[in-house]
LUMPA-644452 format. One record per residue (C-alpha): x, y, z; chain; residue number from 0. Coordinates in steps of 0.1 Angstrom, whole numbers. Layout:
BEGIN
<rec><x>X</x><y>Y</y><z>Z</z><chaine>A</chaine><num>NUM</num></rec>
...
END
This chain:
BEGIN
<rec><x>-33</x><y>-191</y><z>41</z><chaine>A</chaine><num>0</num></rec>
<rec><x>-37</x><y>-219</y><z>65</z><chaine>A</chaine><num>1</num></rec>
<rec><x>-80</x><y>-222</y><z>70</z><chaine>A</chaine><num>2</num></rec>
<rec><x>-78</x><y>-247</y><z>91</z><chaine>A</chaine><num>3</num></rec>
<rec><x>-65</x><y>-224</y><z>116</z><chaine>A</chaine><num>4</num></rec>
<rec><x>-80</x><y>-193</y><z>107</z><chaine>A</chaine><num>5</num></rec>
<rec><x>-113</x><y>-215</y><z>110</z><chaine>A</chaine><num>6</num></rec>
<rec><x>-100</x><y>-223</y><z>146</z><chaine>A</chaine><num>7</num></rec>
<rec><x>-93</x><y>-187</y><z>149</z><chaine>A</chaine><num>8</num></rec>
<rec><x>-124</x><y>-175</y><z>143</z><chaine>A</chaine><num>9</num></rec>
<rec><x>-141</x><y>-203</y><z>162</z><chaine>A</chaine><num>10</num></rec>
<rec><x>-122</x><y>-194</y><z>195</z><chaine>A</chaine><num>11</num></rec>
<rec><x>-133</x><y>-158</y><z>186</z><chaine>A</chaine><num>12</num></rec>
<rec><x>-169</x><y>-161</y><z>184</z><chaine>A</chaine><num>13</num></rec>
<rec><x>-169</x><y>-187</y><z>215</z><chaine>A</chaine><num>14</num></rec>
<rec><x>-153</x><y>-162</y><z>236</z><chaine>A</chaine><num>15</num></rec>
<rec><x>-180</x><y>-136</y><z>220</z><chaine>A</chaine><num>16</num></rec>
<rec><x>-206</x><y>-159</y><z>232</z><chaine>A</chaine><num>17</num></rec>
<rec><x>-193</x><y>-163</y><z>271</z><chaine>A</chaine><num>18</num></rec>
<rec><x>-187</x><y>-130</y><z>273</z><chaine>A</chaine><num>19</num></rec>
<rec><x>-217</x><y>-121</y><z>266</z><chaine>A</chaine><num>20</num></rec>
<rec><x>-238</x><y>-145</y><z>282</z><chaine>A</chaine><num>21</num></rec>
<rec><x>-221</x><y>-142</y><z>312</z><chaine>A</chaine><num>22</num></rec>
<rec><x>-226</x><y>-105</y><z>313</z><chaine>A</chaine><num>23</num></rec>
<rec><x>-262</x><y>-111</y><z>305</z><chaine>A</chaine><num>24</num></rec>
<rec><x>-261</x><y>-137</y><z>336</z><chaine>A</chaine><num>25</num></rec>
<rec><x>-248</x><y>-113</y><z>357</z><chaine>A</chaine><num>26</num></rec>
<rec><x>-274</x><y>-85</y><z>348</z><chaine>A</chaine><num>27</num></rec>
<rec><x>-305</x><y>-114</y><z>362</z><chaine>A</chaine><num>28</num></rec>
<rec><x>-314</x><y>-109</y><z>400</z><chaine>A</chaine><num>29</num></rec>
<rec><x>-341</x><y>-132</y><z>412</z><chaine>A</chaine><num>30</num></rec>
<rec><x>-356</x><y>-125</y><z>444</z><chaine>A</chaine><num>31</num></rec>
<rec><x>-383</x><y>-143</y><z>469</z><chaine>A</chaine><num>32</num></rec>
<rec><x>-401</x><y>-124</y><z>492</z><chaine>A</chaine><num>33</num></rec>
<rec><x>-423</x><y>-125</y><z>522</z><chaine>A</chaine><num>34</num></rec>
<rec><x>-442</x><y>-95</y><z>536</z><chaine>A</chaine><num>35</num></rec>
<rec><x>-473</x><y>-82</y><z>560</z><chaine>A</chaine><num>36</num></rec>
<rec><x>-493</x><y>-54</y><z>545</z><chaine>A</chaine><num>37</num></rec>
<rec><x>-511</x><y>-25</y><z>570</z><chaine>A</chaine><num>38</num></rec>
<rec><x>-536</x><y>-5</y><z>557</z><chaine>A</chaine><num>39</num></rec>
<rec><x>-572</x><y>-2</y><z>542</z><chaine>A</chaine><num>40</num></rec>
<rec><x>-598</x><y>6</y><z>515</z><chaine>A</chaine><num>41</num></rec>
<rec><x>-609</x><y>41</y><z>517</z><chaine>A</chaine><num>42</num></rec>
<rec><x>-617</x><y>72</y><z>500</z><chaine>A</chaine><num>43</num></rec>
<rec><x>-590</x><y>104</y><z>498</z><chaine>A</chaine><num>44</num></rec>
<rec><x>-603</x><y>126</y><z>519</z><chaine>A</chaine><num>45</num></rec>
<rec><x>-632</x><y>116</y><z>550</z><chaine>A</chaine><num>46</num></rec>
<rec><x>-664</x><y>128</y><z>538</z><chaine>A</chaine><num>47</num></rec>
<rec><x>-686</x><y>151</y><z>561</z><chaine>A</chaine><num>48</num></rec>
<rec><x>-709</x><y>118</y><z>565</z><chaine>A</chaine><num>49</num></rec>
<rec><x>-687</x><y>99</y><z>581</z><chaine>A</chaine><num>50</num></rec>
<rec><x>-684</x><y>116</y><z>612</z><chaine>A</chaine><num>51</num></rec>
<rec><x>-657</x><y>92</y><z>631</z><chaine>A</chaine><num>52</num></rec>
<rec><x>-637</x><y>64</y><z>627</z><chaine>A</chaine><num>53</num></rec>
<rec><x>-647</x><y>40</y><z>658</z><chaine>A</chaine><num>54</num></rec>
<rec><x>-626</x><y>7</y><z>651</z><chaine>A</chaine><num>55</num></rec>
<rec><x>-604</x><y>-5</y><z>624</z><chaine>A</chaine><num>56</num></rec>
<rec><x>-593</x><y>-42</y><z>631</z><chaine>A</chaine><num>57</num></rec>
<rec><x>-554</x><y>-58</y><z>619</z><chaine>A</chaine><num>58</num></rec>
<rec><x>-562</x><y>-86</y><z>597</z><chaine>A</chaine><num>59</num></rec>
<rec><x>-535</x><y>-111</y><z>586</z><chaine>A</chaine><num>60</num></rec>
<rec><x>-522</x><y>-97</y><z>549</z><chaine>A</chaine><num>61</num></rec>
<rec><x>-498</x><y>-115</y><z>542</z><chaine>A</chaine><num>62</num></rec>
<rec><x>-478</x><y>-118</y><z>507</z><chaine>A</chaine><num>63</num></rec>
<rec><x>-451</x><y>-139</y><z>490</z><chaine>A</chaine><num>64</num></rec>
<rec><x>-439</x><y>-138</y><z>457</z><chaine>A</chaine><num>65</num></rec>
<rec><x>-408</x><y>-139</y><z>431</z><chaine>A</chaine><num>66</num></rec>
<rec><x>-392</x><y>-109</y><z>413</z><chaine>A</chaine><num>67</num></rec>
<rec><x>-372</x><y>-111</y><z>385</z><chaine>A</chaine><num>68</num></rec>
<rec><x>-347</x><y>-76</y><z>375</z><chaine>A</chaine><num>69</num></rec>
<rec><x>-327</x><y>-80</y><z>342</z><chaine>A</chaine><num>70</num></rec>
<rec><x>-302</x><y>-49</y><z>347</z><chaine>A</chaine><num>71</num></rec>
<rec><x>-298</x><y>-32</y><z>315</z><chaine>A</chaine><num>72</num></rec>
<rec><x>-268</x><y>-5</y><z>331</z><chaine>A</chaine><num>73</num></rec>
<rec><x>-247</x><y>1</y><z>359</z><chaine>A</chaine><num>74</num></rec>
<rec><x>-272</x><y>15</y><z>381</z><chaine>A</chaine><num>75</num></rec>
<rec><x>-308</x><y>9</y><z>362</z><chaine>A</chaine><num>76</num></rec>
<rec><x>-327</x><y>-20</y><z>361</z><chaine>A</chaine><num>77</num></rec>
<rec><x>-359</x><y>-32</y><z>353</z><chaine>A</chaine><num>78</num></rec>
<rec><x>-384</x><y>-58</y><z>375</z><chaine>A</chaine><num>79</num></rec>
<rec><x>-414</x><y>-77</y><z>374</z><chaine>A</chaine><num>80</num></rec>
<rec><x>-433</x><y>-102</y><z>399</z><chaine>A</chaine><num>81</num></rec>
<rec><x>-461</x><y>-121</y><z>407</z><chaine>A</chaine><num>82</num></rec>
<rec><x>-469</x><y>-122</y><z>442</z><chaine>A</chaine><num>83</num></rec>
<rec><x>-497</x><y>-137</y><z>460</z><chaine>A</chaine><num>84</num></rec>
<rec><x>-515</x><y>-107</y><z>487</z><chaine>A</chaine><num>85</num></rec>
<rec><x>-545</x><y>-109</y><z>510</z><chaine>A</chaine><num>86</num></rec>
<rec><x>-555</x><y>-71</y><z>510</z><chaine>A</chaine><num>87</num></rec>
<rec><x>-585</x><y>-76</y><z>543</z><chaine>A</chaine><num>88</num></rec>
<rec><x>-599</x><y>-51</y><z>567</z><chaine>A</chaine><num>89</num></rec>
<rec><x>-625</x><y>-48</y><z>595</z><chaine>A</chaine><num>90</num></rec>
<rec><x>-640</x><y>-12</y><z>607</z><chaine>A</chaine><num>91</num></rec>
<rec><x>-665</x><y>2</y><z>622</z><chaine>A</chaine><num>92</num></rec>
<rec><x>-674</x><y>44</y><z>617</z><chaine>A</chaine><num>93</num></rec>
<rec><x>-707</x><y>63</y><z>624</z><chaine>A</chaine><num>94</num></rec>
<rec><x>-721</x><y>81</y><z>602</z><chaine>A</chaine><num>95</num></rec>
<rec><x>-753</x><y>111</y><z>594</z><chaine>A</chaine><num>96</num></rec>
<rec><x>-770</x><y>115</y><z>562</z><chaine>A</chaine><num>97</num></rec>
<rec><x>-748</x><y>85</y><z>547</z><chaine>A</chaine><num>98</num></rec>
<rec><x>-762</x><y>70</y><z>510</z><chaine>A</chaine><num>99</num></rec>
<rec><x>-769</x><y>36</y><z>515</z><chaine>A</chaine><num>100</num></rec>
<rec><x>-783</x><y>6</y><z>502</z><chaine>A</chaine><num>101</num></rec>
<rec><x>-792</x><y>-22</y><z>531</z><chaine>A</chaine><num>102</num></rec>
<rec><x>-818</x><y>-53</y><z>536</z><chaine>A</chaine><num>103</num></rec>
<rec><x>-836</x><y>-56</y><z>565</z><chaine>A</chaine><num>104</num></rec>
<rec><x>-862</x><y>-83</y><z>571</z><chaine>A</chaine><num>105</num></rec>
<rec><x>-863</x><y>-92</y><z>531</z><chaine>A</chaine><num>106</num></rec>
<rec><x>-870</x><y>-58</y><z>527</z><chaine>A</chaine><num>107</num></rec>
<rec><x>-842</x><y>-35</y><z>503</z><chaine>A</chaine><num>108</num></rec>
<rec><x>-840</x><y>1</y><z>517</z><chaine>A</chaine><num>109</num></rec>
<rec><x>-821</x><y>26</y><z>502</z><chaine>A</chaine><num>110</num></rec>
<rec><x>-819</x><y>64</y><z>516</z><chaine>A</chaine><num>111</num></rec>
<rec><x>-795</x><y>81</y><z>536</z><chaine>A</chaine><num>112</num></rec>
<rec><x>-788</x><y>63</y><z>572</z><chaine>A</chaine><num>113</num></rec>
<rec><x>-775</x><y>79</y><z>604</z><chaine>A</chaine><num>114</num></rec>
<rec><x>-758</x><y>52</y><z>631</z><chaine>A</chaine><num>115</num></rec>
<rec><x>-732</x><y>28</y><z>631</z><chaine>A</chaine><num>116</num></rec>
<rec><x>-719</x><y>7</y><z>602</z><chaine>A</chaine><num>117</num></rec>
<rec><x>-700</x><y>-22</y><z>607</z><chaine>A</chaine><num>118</num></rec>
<rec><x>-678</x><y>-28</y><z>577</z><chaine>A</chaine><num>119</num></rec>
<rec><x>-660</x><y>-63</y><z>560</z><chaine>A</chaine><num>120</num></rec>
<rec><x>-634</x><y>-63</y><z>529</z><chaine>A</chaine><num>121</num></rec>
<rec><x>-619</x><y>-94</y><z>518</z><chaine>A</chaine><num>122</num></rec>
<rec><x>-594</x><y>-96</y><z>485</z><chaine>A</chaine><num>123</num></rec>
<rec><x>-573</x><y>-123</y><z>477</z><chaine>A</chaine><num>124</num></rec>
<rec><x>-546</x><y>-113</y><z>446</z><chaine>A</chaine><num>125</num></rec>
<rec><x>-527</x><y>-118</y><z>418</z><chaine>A</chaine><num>126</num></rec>
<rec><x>-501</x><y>-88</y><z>417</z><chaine>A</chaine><num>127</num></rec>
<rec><x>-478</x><y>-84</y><z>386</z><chaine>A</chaine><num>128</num></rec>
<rec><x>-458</x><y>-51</y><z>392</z><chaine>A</chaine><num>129</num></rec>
<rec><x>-437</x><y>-37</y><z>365</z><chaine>A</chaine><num>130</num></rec>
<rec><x>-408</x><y>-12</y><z>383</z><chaine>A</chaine><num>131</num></rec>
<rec><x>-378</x><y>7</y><z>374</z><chaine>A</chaine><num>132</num></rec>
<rec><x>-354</x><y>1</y><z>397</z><chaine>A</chaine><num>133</num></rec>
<rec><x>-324</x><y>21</y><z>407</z><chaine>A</chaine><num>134</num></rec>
<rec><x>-292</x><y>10</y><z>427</z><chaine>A</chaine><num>135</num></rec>
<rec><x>-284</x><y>35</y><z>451</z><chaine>A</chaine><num>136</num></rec>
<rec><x>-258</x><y>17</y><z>461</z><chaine>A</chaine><num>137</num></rec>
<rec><x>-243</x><y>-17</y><z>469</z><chaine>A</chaine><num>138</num></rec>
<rec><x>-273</x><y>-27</y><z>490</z><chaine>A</chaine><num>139</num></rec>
<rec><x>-297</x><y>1</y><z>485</z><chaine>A</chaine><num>140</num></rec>
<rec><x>-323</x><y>-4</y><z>458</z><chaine>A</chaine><num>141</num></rec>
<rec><x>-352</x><y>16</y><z>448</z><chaine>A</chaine><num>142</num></rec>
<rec><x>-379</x><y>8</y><z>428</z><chaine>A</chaine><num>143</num></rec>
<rec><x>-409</x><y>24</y><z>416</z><chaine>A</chaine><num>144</num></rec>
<rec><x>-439</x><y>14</y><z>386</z><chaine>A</chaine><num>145</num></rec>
<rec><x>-473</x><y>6</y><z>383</z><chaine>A</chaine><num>146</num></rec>
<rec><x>-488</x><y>-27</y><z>390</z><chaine>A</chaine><num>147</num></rec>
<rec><x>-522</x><y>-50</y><z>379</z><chaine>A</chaine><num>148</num></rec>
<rec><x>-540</x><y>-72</y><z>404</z><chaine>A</chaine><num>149</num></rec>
<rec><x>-562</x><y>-100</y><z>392</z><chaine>A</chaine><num>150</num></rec>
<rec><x>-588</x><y>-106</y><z>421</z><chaine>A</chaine><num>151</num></rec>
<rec><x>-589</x><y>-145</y><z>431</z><chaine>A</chaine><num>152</num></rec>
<rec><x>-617</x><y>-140</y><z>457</z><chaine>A</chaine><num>153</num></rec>
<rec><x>-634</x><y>-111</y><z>470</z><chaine>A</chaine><num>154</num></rec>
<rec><x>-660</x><y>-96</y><z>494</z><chaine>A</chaine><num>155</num></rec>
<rec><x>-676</x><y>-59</y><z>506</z><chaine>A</chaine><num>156</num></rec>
<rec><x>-701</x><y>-67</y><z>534</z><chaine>A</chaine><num>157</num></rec>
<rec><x>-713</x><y>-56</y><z>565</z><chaine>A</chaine><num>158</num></rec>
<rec><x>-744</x><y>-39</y><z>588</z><chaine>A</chaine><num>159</num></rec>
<rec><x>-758</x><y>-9</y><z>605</z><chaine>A</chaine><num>160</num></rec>
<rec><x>-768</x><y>-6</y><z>637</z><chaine>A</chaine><num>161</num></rec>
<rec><x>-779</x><y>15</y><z>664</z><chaine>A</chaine><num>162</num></rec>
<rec><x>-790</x><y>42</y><z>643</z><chaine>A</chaine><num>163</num></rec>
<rec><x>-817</x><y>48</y><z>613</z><chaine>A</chaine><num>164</num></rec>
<rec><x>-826</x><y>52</y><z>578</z><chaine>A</chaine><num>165</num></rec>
<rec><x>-847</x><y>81</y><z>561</z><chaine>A</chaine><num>166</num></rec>
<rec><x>-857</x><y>67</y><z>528</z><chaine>A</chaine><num>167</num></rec>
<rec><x>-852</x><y>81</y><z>496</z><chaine>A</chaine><num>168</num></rec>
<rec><x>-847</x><y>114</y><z>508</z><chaine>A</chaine><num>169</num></rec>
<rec><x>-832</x><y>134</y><z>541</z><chaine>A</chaine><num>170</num></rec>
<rec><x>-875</x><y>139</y><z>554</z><chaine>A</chaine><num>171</num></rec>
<rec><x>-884</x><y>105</y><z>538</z><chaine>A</chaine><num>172</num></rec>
<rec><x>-898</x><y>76</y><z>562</z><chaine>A</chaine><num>173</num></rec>
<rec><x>-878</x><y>67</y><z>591</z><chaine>A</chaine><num>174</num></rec>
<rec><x>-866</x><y>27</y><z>595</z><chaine>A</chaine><num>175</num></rec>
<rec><x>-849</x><y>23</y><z>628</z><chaine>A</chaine><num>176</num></rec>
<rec><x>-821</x><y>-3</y><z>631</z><chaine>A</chaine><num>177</num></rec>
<rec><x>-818</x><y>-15</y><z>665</z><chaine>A</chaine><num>178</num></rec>
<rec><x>-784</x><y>-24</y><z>681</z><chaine>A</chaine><num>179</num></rec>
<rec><x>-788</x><y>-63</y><z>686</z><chaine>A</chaine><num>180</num></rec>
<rec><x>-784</x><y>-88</y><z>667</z><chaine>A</chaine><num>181</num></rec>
<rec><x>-813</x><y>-95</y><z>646</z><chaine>A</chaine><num>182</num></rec>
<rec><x>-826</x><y>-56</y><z>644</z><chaine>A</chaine><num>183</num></rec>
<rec><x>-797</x><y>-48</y><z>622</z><chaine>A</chaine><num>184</num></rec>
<rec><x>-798</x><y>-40</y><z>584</z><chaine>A</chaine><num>185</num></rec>
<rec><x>-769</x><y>-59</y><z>561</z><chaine>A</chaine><num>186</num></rec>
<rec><x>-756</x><y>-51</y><z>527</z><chaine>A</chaine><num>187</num></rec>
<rec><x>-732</x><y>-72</y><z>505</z><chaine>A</chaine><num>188</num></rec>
<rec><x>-717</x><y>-53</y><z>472</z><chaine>A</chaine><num>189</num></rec>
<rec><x>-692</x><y>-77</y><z>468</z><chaine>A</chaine><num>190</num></rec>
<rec><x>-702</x><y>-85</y><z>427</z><chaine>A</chaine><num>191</num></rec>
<rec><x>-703</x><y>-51</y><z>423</z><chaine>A</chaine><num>192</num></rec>
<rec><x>-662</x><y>-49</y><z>426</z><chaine>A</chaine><num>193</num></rec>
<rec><x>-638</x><y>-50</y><z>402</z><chaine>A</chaine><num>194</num></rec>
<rec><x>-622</x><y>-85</y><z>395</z><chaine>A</chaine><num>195</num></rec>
<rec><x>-590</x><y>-65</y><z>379</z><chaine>A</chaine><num>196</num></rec>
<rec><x>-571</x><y>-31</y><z>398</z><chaine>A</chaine><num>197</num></rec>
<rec><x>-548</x><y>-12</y><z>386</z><chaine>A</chaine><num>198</num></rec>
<rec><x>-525</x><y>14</y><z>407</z><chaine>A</chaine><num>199</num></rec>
<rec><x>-490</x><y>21</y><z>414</z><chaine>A</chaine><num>200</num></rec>
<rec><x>-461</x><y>11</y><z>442</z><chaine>A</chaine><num>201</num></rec>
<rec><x>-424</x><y>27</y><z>451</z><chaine>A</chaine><num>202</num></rec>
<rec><x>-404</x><y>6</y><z>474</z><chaine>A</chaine><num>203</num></rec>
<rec><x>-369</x><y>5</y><z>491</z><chaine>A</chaine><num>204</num></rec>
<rec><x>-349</x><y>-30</y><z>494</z><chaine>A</chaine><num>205</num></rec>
<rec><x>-322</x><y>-31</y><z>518</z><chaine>A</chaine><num>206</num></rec>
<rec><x>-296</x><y>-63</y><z>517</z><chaine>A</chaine><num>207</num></rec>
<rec><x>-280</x><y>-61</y><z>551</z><chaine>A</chaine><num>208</num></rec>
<rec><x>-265</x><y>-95</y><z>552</z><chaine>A</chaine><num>209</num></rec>
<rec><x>-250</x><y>-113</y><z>520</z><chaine>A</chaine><num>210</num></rec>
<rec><x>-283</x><y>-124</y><z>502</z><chaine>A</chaine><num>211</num></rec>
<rec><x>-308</x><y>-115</y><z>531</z><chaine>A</chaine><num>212</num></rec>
<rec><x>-325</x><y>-82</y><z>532</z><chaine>A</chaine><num>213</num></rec>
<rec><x>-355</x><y>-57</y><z>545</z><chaine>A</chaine><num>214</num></rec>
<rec><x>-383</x><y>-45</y><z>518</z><chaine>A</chaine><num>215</num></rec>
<rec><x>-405</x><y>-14</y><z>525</z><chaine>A</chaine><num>216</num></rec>
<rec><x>-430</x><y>-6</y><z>500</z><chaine>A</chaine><num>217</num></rec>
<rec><x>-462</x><y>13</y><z>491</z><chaine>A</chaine><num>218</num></rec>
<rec><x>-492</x><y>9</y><z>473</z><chaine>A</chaine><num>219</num></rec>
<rec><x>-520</x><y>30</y><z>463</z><chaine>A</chaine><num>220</num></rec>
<rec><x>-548</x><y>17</y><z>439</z><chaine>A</chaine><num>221</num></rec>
<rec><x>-559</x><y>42</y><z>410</z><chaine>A</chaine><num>222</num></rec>
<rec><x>-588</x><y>25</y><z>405</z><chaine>A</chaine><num>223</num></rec>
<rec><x>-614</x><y>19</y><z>430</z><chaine>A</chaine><num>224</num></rec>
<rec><x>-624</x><y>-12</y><z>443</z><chaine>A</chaine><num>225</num></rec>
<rec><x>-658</x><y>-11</y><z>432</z><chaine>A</chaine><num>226</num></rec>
<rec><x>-667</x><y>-6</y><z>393</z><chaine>A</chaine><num>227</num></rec>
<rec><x>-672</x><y>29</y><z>382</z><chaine>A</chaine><num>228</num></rec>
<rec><x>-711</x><y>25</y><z>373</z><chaine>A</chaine><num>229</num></rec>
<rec><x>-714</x><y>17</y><z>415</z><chaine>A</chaine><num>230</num></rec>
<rec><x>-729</x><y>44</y><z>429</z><chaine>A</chaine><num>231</num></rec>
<rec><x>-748</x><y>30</y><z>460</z><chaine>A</chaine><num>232</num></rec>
<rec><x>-714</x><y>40</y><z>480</z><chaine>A</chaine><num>233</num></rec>
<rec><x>-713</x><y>76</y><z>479</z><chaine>A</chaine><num>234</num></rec>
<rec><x>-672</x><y>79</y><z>474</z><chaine>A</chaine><num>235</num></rec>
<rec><x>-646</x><y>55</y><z>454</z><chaine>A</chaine><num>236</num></rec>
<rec><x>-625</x><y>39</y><z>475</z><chaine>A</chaine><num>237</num></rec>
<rec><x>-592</x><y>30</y><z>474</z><chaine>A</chaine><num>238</num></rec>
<rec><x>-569</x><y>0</y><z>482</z><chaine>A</chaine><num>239</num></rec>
<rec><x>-540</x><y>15</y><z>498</z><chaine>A</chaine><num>240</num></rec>
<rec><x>-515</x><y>-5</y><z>519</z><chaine>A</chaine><num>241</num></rec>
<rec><x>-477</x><y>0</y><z>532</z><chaine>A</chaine><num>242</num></rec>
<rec><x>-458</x><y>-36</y><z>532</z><chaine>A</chaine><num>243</num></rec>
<rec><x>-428</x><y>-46</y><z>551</z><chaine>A</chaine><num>244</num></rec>
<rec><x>-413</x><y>-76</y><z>541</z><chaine>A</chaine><num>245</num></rec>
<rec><x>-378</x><y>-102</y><z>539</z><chaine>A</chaine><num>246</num></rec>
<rec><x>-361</x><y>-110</y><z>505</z><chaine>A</chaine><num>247</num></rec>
<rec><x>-333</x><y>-139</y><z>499</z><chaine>A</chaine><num>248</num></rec>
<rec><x>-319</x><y>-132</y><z>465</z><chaine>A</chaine><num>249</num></rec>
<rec><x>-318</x><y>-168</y><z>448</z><chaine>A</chaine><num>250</num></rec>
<rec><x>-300</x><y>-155</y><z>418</z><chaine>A</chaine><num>251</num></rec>
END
């Protein structure tokens, strides 16, 4: 027996192994960057009886961008992962009657139950790493569904009342009028008292309609509140919950 070639042999054989398979491996990598614009808010499920409209609710700019990386593992399954960057603002203003609340006015900290208007700030800039299964519903279609982890860069809950009053302690307690200038309001800030980590889940849709461009559609709703679970100066948990539409180039 020749081993010379049989070493050759072999040699070829494994080489061949070795492109085959990391070319099949290459093939199963999609890497994607994104851009989107988020619409929604932070609220509670379900609008309690104290909040007895919804007056104003302001467009902010929430933007994202990221990266995602899919390793497909069969012909139509997949797995993803990303880190994107998202600004998750809002701006509204409801009235309420009999609301719990914590405010300051003139150094003073009053906390009872306040009818009137409340004027109402979020700010969170994020950290999202989603983990998805995704699903090729055909050539161009993908879904995608998983939960996700946000890691809070900056963040802010803040606001006033107005126009209305305050009954401290309890519903016959001492009334504290808020007037509806500037200056006669009371504030509040709970922004330390939110969580610096969120967890939740997101299903999506991407659509490539032109070679490596495409259309992304996705939802997310946050399991965990905003604020931490020991917060109880807001009577209900509320909720990050945003719809994103966005543009993908796959790079890979």
């Amino acid at each position: 027996m020749n081993y010379n070639r049989l070493f050759v042999l072999v040699s070829m054989v494994l080489f061949a192994v070795h492109h085959v398979t990391a070319q099949d491996s290459k093939d199963r990598i999609q890497v994607k960057a994104r851009v989107g614009y988020a619409i929604g808010g932070t609220a509670p499920l379900g609008m309690p009886a104290s909040i007895r409209s919804v007056e104003s609710f302001k467009m902010m700019s929430n933007f994202m961008v990221g990266i995602d990386g899919m390793y497909r593992f069969s012909e139509r399954f997949g797995v993803q992962t990303a880190l994107h960057y998202e600004i998750k603002d809002m701006e509204s203003e409801v009235t309420t009657k009999g609301y719990h609340m914590k405010v300051k006015m003139d150094e003073d900290e009053l906390d009872g139950l306040y009818t009137g208007h409340v004027q109402q700030k979020v700010r969170q800039r994020m950290l999202t790493i989603p983990l998805q299964l995704t699903f090729e519903l055909s050539r161009k279609v993908q879904l995608k569904a998983g939960p996700y982890l946000s890691l809070l860069l900056s963040k802010e809950f803040a606001g006033y009342a107005f126009d209305g009053y305050l009954r401290k302690d309890t519903p016959t307690g001492t009334k504290v009028v808020m007037g509806s200038e500037e200056g006669q309001w009371a504030t509040y800030d709970f922004s330390d008292d939110m969580r610096t980590c969120q967890m939740g889940v997101t299903v999506g849709i991407d659509w490539a309609f032109y070679r490596r461009w495409g259309l992304s559609a996705d939802l997310s709703w946050g399991l965990t509140g905003i604020h931490h679970s020991d917060f109880k100066t807001v009577e209900q948990t509320l909720y990050p919950i945003y719809g994103t539409i966005g543009v993908f180039y796959r790079i890979k």
